[in-house]
Biopython code that builds the backbone (N, CA, C, O; Angstrom):
import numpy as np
from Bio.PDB.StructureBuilder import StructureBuilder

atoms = [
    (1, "UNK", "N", (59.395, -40.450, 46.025)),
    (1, "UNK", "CA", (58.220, -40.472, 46.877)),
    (1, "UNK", "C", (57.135, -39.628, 46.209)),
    (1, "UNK", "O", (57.353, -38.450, 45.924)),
    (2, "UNK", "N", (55.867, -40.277, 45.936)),
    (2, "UNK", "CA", (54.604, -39.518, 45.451)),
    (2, "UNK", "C", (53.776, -38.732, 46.773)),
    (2, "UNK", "O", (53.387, -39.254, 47.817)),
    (3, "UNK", "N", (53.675, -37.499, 46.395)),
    (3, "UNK", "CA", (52.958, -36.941, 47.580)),
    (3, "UNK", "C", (51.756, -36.385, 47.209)),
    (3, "UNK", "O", (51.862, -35.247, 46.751)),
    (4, "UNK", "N", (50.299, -36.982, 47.285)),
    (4, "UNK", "CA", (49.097, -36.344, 47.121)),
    (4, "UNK", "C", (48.055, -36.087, 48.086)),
    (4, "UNK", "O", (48.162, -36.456, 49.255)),
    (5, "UNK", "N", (46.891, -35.367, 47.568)),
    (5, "UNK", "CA", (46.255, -35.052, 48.251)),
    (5, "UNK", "C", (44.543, -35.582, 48.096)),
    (5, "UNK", "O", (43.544, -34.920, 48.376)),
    (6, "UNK", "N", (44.605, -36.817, 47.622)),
    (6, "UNK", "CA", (43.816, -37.488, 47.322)),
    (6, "UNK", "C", (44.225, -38.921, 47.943)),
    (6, "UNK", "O", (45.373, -39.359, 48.008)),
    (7, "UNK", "N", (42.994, -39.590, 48.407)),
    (7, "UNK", "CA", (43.293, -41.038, 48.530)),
    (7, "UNK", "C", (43.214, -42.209, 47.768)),
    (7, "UNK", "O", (42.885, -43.330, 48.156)),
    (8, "UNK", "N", (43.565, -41.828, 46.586)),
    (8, "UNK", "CA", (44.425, -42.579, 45.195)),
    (8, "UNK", "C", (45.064, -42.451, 44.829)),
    (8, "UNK", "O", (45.449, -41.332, 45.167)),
    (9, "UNK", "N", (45.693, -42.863, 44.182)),
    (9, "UNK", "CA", (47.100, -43.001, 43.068)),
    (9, "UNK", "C", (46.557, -43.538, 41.955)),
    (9, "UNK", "O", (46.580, -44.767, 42.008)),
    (10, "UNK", "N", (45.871, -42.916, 40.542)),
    (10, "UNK", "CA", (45.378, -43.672, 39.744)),
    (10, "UNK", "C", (46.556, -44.714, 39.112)),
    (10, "UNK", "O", (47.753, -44.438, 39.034)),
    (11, "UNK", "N", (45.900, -46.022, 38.666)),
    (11, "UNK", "CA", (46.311, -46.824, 38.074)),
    (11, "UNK", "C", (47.340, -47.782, 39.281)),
    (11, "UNK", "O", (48.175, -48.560, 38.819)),
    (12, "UNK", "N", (47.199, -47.647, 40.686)),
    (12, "UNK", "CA", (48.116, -47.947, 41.784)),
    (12, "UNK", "C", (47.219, -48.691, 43.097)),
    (12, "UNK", "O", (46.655, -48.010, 43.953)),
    (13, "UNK", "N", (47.206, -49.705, 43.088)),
    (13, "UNK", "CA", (46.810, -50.377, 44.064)),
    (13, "UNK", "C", (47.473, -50.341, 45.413)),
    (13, "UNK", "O", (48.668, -50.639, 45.424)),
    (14, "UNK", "N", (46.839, -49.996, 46.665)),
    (14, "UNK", "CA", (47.870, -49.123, 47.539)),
    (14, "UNK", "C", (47.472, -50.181, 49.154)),
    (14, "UNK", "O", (46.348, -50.480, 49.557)),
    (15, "UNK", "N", (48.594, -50.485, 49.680)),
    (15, "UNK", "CA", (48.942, -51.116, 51.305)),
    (15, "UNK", "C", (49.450, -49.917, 52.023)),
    (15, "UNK", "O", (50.546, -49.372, 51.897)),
    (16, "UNK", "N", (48.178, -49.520, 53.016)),
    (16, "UNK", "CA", (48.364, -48.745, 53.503)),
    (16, "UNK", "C", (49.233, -48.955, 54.850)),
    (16, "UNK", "O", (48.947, -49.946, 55.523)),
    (17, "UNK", "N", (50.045, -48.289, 55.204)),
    (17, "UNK", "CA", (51.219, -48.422, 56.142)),
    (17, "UNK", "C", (50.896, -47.705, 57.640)),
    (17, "UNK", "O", (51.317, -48.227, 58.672)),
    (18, "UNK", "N", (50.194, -46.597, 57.654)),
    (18, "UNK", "CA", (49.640, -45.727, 58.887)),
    (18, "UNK", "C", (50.064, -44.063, 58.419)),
    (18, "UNK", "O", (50.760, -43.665, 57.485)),
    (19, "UNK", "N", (49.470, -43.460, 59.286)),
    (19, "UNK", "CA", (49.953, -42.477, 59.208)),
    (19, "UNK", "C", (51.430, -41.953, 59.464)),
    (19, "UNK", "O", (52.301, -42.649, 59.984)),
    (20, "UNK", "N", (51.635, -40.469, 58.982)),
    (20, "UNK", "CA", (52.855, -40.163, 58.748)),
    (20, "UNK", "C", (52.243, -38.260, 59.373)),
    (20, "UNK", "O", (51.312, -37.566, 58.965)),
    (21, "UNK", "N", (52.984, -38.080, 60.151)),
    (21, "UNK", "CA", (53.831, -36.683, 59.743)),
    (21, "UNK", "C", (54.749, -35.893, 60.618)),
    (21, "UNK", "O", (55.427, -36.403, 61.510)),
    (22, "UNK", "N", (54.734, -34.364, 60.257)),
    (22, "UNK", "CA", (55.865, -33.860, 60.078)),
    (22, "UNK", "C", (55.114, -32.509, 60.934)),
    (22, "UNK", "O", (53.920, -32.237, 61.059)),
    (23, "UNK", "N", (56.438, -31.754, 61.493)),
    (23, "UNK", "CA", (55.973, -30.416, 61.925)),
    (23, "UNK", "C", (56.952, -29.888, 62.301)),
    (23, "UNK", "O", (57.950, -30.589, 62.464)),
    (24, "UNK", "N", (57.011, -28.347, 62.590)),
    (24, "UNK", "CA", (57.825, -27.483, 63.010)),
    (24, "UNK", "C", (57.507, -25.796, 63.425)),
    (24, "UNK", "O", (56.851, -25.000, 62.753)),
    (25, "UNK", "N", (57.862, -25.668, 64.106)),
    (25, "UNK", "CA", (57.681, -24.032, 64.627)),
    (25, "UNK", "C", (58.565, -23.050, 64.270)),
    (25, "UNK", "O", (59.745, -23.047, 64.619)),
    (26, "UNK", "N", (58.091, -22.290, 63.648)),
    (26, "UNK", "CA", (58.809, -21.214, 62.769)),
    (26, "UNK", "C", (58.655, -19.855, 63.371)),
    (26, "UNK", "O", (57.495, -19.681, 63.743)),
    (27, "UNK", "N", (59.676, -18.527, 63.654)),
    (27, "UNK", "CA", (59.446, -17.382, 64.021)),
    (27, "UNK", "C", (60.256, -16.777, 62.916)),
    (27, "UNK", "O", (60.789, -17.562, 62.132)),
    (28, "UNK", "N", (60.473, -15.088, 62.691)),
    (28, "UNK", "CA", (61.281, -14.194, 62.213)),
    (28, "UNK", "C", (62.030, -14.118, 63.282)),
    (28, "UNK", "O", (61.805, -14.701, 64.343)),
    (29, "UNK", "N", (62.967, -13.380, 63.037)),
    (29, "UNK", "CA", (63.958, -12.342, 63.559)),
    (29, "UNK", "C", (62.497, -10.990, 64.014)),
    (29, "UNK", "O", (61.486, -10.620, 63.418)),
    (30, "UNK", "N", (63.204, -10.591, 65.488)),
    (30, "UNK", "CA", (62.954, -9.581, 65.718)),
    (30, "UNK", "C", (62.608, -7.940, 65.210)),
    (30, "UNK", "O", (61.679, -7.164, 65.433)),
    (31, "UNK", "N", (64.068, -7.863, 64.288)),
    (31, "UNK", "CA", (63.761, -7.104, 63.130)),
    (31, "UNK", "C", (63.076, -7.343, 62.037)),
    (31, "UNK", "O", (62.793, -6.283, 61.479)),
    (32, "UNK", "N", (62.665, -8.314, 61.457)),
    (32, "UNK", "CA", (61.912, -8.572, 60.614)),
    (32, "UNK", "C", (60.299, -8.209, 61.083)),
    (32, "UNK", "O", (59.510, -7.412, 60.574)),
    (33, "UNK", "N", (60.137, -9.118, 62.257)),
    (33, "UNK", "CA", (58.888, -8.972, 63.106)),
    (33, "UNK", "C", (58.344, -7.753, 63.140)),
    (33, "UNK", "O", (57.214, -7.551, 62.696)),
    (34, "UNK", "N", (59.153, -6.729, 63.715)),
    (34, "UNK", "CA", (58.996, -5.432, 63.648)),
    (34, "UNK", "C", (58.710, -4.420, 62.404)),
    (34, "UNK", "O", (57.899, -3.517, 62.610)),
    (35, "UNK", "N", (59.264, -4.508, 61.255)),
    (35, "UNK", "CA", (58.874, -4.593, 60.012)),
    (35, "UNK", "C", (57.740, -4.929, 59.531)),
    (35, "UNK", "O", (57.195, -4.001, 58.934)),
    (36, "UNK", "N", (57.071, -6.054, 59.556)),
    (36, "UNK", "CA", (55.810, -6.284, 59.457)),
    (36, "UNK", "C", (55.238, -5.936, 60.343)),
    (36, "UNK", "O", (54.060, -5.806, 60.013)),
    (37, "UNK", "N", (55.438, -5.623, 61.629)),
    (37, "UNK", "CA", (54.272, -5.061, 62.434)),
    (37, "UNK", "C", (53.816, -3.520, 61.735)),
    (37, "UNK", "O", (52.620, -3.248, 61.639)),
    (38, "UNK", "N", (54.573, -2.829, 61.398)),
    (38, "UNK", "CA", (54.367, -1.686, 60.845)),
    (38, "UNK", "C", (53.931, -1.289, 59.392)),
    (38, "UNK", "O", (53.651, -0.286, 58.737)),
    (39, "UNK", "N", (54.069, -3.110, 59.218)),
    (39, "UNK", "CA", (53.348, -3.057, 57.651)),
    (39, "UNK", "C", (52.105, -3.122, 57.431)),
    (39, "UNK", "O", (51.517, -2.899, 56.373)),
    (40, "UNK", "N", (51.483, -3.580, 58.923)),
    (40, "UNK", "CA", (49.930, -3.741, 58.705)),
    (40, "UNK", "C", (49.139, -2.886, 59.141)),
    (40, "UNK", "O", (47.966, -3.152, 59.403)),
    (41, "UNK", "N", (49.959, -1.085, 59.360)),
    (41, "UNK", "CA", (49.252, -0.020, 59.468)),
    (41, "UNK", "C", (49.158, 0.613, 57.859)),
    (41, "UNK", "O", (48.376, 1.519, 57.571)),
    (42, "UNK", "N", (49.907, 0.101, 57.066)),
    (42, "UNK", "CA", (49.977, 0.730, 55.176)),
    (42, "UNK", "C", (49.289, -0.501, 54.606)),
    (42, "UNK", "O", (48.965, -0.290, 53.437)),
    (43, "UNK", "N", (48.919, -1.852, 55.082)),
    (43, "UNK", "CA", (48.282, -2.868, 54.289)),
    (43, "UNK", "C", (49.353, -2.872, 53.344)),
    (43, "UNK", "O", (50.131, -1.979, 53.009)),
    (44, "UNK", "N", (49.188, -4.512, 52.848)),
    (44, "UNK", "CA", (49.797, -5.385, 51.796)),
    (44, "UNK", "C", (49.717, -6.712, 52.314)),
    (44, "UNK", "O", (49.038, -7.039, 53.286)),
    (45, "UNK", "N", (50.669, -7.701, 51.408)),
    (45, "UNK", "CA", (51.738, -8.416, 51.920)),
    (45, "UNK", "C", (52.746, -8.632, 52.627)),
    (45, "UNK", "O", (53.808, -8.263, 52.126)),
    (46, "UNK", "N", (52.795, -9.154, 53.731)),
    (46, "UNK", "CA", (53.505, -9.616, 54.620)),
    (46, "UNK", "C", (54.389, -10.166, 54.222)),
    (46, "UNK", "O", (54.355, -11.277, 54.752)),
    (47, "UNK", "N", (55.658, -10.058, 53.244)),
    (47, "UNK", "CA", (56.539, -11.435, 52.652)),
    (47, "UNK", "C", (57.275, -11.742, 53.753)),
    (47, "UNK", "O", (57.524, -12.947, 53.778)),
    (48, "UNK", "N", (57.743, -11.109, 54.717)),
    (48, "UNK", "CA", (58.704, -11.844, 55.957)),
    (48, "UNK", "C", (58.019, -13.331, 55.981)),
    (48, "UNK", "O", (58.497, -14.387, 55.566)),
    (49, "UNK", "N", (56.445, -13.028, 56.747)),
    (49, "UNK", "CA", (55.685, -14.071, 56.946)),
    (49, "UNK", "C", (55.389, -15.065, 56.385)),
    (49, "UNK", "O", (55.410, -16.234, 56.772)),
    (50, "UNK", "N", (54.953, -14.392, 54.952)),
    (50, "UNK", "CA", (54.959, -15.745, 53.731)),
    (50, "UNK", "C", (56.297, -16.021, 53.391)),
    (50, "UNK", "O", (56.578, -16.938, 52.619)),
    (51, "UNK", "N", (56.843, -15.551, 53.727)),
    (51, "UNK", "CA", (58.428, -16.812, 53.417)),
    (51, "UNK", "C", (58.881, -17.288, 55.008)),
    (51, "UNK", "O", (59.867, -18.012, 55.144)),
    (52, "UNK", "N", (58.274, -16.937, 55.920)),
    (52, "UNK", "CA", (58.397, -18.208, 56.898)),
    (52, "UNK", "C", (57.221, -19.232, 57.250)),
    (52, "UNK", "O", (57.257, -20.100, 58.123)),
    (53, "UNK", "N", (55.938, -18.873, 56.181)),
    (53, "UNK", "CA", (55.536, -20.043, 55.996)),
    (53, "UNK", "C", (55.936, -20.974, 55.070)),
    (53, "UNK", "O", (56.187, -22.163, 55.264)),
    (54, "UNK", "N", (55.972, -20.420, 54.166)),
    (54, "UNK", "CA", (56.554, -21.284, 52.972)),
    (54, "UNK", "C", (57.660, -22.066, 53.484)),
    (54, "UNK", "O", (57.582, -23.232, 53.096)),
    (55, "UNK", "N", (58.762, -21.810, 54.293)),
    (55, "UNK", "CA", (59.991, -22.325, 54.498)),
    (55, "UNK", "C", (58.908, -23.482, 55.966)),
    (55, "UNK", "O", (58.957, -24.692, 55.745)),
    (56, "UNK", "N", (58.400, -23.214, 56.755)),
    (56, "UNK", "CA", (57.379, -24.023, 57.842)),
    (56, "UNK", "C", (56.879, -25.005, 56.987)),
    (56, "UNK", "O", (56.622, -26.063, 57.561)),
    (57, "UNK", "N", (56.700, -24.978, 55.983)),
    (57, "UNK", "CA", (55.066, -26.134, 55.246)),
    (57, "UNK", "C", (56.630, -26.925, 54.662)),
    (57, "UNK", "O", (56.789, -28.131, 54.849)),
    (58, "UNK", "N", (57.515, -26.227, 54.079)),
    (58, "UNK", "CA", (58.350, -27.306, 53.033)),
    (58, "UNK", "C", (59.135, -28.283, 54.389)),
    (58, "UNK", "O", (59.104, -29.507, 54.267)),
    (59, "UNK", "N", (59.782, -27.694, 55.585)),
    (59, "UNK", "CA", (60.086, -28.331, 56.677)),
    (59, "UNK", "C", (59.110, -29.157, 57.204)),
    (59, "UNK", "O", (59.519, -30.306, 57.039)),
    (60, "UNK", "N", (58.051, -29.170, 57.744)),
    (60, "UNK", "CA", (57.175, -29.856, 57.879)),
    (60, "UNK", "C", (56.723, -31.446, 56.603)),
    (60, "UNK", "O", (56.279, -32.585, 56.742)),
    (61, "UNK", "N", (57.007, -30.903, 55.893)),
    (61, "UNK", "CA", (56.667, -31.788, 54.764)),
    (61, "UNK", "C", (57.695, -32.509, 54.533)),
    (61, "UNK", "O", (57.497, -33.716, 54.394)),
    (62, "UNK", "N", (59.174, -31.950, 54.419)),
    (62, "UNK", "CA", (60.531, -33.124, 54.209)),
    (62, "UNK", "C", (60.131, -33.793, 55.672)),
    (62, "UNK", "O", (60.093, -35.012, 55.509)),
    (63, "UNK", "N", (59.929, -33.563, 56.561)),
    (63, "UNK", "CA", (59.795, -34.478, 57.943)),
    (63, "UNK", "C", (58.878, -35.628, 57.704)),
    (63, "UNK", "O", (59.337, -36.750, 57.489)),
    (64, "UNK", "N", (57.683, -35.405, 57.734)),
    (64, "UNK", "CA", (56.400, -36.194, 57.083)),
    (64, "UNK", "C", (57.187, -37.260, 56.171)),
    (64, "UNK", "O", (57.063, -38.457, 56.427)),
    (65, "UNK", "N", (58.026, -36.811, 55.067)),
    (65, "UNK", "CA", (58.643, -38.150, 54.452)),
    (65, "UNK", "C", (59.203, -38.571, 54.370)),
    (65, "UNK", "O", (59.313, -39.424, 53.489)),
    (66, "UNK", "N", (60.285, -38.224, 55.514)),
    (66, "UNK", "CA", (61.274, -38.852, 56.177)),
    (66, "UNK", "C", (60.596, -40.480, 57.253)),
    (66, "UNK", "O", (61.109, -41.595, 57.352)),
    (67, "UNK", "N", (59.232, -39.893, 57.915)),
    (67, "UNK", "CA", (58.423, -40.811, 58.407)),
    (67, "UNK", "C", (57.936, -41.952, 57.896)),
    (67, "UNK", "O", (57.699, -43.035, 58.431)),
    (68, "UNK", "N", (57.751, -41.366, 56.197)),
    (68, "UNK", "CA", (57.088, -42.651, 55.476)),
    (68, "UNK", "C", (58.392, -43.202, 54.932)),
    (68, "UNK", "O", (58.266, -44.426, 54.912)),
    (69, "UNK", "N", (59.497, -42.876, 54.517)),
    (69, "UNK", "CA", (60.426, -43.289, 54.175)),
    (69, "UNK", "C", (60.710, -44.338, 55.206)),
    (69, "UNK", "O", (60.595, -45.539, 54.964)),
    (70, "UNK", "N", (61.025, -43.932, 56.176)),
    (70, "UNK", "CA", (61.618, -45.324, 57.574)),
    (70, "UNK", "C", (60.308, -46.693, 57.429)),
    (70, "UNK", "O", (60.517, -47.822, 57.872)),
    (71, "UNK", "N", (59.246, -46.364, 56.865)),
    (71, "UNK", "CA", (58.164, -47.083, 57.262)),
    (71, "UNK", "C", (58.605, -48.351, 55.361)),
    (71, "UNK", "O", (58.300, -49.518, 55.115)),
    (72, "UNK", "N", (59.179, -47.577, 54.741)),
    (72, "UNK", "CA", (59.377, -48.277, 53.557)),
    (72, "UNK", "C", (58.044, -47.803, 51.903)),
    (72, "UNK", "O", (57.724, -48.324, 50.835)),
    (73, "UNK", "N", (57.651, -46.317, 52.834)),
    (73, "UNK", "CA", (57.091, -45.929, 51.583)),
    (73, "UNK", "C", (56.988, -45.926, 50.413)),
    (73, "UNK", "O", (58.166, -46.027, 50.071)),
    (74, "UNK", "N", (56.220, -45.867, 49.227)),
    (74, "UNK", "CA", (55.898, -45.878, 48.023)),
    (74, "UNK", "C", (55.902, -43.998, 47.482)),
    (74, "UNK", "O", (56.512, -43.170, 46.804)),
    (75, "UNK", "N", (54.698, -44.200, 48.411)),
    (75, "UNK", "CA", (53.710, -42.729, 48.531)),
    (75, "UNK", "C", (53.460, -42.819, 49.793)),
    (75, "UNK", "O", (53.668, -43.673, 50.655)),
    (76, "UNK", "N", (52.468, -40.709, 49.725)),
    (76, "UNK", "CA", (51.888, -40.240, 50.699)),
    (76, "UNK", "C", (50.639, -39.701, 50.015)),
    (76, "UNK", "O", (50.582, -38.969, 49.026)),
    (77, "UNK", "N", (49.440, -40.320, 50.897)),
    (77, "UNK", "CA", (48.316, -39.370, 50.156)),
    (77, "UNK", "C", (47.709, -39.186, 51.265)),
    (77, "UNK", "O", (48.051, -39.492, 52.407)),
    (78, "UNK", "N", (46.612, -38.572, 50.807)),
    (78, "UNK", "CA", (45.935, -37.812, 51.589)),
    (78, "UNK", "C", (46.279, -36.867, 52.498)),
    (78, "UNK", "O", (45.852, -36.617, 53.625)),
    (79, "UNK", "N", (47.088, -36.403, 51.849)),
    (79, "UNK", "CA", (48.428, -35.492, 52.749)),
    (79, "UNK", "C", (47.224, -34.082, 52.842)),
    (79, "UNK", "O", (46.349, -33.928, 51.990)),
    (80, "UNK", "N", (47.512, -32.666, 54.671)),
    (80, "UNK", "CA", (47.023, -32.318, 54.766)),
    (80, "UNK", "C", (47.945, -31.738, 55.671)),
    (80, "UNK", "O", (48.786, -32.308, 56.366)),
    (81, "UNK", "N", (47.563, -29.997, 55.532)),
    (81, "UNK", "CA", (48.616, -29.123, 56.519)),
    (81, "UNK", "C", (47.524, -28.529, 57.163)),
    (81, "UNK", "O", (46.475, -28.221, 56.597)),
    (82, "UNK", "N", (47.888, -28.299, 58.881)),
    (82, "UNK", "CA", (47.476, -27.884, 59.703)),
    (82, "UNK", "C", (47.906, -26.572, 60.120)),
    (82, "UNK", "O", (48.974, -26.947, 60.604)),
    (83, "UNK", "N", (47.908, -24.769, 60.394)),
    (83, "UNK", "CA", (48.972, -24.470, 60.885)),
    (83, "UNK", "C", (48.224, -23.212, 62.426)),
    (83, "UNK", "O", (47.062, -22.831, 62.287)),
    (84, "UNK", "N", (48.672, -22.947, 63.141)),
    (84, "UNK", "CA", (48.437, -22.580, 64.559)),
    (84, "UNK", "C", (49.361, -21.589, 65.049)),
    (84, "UNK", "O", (50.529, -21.902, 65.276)),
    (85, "UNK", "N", (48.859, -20.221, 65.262)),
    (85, "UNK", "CA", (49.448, -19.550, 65.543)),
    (85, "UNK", "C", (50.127, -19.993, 67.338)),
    (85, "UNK", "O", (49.228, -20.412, 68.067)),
    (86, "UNK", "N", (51.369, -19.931, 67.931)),
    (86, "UNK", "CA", (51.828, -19.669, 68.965)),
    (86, "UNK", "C", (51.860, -19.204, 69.921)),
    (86, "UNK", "O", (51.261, -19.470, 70.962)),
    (87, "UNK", "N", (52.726, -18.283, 69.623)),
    (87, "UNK", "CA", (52.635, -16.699, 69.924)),
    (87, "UNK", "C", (52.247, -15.939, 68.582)),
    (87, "UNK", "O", (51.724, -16.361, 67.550)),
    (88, "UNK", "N", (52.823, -14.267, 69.072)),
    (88, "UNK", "CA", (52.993, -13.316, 68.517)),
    (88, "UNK", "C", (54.135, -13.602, 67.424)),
    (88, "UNK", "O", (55.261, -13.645, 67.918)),
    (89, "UNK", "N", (54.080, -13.775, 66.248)),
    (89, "UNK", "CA", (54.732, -13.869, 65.027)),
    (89, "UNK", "C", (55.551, -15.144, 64.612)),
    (89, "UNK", "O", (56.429, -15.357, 63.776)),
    (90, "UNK", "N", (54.764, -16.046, 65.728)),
    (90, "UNK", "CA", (55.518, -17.510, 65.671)),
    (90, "UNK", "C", (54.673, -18.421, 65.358)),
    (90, "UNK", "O", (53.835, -18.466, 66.258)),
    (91, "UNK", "N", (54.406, -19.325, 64.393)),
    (91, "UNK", "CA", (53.467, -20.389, 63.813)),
    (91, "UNK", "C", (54.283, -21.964, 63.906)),
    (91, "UNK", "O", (55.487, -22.216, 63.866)),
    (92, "UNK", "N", (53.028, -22.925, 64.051)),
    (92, "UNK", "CA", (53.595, -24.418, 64.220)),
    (92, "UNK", "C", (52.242, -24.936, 62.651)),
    (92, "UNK", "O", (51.075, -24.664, 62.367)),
    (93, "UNK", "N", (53.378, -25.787, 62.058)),
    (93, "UNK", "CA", (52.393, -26.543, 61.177)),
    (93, "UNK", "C", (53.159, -27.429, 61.182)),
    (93, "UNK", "O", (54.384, -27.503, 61.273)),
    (94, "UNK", "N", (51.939, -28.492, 61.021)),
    (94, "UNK", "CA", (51.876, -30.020, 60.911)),
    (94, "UNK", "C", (51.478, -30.415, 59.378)),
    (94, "UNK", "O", (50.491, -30.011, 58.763)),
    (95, "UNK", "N", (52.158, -31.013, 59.067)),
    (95, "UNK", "CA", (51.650, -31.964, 57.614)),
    (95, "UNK", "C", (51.234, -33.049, 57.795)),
    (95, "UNK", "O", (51.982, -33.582, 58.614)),
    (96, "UNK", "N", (50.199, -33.929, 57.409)),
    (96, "UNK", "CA", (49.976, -35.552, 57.317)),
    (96, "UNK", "C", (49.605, -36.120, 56.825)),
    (96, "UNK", "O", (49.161, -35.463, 55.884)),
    (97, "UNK", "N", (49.280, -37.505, 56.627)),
    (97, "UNK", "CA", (48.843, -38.012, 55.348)),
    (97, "UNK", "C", (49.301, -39.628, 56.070)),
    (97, "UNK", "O", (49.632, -40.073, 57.168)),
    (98, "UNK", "N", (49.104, -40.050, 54.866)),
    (98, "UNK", "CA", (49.193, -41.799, 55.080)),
    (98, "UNK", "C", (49.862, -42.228, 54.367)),
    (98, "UNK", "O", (49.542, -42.233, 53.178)),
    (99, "UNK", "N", (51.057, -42.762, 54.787)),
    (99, "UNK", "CA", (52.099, -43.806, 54.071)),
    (99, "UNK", "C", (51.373, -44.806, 53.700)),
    (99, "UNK", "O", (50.350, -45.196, 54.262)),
    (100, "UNK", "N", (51.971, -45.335, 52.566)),
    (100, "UNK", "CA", (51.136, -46.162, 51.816)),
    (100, "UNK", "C", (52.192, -47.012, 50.667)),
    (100, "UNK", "O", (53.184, -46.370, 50.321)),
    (101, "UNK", "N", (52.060, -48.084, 50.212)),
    (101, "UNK", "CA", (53.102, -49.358, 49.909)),
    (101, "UNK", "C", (52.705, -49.621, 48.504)),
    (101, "UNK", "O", (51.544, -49.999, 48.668)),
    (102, "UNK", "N", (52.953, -49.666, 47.086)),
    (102, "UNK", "CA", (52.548, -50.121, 46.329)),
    (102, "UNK", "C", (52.140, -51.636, 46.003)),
    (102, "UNK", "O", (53.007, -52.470, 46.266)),
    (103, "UNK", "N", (51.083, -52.045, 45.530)),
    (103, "UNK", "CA", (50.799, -53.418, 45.901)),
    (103, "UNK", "C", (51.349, -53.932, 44.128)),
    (103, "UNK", "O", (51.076, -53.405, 43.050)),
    (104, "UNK", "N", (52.230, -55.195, 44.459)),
    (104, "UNK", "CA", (52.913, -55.825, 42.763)),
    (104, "UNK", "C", (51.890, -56.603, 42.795)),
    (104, "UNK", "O", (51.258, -56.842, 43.824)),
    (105, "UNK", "N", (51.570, -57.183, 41.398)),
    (105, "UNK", "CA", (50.818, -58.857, 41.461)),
    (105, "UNK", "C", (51.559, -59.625, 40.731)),
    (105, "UNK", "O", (51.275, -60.816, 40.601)),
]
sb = StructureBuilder()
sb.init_structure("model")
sb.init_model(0)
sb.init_chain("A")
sb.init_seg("    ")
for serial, (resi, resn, name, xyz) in enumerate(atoms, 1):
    if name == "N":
        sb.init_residue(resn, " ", resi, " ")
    sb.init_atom(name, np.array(xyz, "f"), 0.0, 1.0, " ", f" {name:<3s}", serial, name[0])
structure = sb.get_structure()
C-alpha cells in the first residue's frame, strides 16, 4: 500500500474509491502522567507524550489502511492527521486520505 500526502502518484493514473480513515484515543499510565506533569515546571521534552503520540498516529494510520484495503486499494493519498486533546493527558487522532485504485490500460 502507497501512502502519500499529495494527490498524485507520479507516473499513476488513479480511480478514486472514497475516503478512508482511521483513529484512536491514546492516554499514559497515571504514573507516567504524573511525571510529565512535573516535567513542565523544569521544561523540555515530554517523551511519555511523544511516544504516545507516535504510537496514536502509527494506530490511527494501520486503521486508515485497513479501510482502503477492504475497499481493494492500490494507494492512499492525500492522507492527513487530525489530533484533539480529550481530556487531561488523553489525545484522539484521526488519519485520512482517499483510497484510490490504480487505473491499467
Amino acid at each position: 500500500m502507497i501512502l502519500v500526502n499529495t494527490d498524485y502518484i507520479t507516473g499513476k493514473e488513479l480511480e478514486m474509491l472514497g475516503l478512508v480513515r482511521g483513529s484512536t484515543i491514546q492516554t499514559k499510565n497515571i504514573g507516567k502522567d504524573l511525571g510529565q506533569m512535573l516535567k513542565t515546571v523544569v521544561g523540555g521534552e515530554l517523551k511519555a507524550y511523544n511516544e504516545m503520540m507516535n504510537e496514536a498516529r502509527a494506530l490511527a494510520t494501520k486503521r486508515m489502511t485497513e479501510e482502503a484495503e477492504k475497499l481493494g486499494a492500490d494507494a492512499i493519498v492525500n492522507i492527513r492527521y487530525v489530533s484533539a486533546a480529550v481530556m487531561q493527558g488523553a489525545a484522539e487522532v484521526i488519519a485520512y486520505g482517499t483510497a484510490v485504485k490504480f487505473v491499467t490500460k
